[in-house]
C-alpha positions in Angstrom: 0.0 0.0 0.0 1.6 3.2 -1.2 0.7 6.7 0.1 0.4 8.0 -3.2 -2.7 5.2 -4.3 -6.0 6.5 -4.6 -8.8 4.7 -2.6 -12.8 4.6 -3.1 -15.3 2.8 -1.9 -16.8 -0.4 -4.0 -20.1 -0.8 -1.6 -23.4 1.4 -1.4 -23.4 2.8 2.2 -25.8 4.8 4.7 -25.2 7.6 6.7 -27.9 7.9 9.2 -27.9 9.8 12.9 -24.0 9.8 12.5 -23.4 6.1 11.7 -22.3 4.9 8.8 -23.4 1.6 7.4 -23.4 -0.8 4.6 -26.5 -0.7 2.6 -28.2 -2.9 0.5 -29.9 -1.4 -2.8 -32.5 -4.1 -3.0 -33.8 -3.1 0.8 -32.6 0.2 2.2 -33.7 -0.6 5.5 -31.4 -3.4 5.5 -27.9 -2.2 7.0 -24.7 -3.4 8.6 -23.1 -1.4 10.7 -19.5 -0.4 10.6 -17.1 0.5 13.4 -16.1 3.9 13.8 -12.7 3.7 12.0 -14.3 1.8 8.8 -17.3 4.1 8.7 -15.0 7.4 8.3 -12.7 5.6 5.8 -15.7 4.6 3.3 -17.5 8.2 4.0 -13.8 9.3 2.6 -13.5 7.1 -0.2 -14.4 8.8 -3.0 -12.2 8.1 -5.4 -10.4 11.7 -5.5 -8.2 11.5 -3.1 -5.0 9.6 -1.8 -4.0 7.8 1.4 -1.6 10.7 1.8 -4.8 13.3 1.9 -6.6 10.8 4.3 -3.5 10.8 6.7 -2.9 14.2 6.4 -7.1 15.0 7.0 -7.0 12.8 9.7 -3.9 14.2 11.7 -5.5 17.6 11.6 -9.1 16.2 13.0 -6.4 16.1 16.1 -5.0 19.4 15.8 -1.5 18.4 14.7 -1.3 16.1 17.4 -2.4 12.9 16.5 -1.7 9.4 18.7 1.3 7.6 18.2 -0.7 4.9 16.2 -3.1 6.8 14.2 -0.8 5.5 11.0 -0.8 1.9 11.8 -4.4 2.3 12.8 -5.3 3.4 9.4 -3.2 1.4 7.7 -5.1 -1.6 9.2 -8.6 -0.2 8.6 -7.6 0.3 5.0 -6.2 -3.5 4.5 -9.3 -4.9 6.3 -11.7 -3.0 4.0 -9.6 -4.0 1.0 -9.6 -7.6 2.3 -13.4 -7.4 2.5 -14.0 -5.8 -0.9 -15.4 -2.9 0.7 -12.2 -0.6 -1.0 -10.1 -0.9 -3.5 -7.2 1.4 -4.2 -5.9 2.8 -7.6 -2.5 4.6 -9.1 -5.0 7.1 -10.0 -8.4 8.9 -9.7 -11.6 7.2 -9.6 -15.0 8.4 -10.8 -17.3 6.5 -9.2 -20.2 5.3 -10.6 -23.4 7.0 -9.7 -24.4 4.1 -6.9 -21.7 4.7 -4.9 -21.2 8.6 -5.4 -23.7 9.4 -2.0 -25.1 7.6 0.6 -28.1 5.6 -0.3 -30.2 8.5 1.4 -29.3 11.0 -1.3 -29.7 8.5 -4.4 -32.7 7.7 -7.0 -32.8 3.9 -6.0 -34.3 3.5 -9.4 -31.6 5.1 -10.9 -28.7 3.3 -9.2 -30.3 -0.1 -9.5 -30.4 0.7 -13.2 -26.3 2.0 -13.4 -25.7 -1.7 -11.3 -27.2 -3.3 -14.1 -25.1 -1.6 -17.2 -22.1 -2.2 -15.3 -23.4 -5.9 -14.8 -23.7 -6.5 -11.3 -26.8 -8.6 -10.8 -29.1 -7.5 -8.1 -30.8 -10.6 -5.8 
């Protein structure tokens, strides 16, 4: 994982009364919740910016002064959500497609359920 690689999301999510969640397009009332940590990184992940940016974003949410472990903190929360197919990274920027652009909240479900199906993901 190099600091210079781009990451975005690759899973529709919900932000709702400060949580973030995984959502599912075929019932939006259906969630999984996410840990803290995961549910900033995939809020983040839009495709625009680097792991750099995130670092650098997230060291000044503590004023300069972030904990000796914030790095290898995000580090791990980045290769778990890779693991899980939840992020992917990139050598560069991402557009992403319109079902993944906002939380589920903000989207035409008819819309996004018709962008899954040109990009051929199959929707159960």
């Amino acid at each position: 994982m190099k600091k210079s690689e781009y990451f975005y999301r690759t899973a529709v999510y919900t932000e709702r009364n400060g949580d973030v969640a995984l959502a599912d397009i075929n019932a939006p009332e259906r969630t999984t919740p996410l840990e803290p940590w995961f549910g900033l990184v995939i809020q983040l992940a839009d495709g625009q910016h680097t792991l750099d940016e995130l670092m650098q974003l997230l060291t000044q949410r503590y004023q300069g002064n972030p904990p000796d472990n914030l790095e290898k903190t995000v580090s791990s929360v980045i290769e778990r959500l890779v693991e899980g197919k939840l992020l992917a990274l990139s050598n560069q920027s991402v557009e992403l497609p319109y079902y993944l652009s906002l939380p589920i909240e903000h989207l035409d479900i008819d819309k996004a359920k018709e962008h899954m199906i040109k990009d051929g993901l199959t929707l159960h």
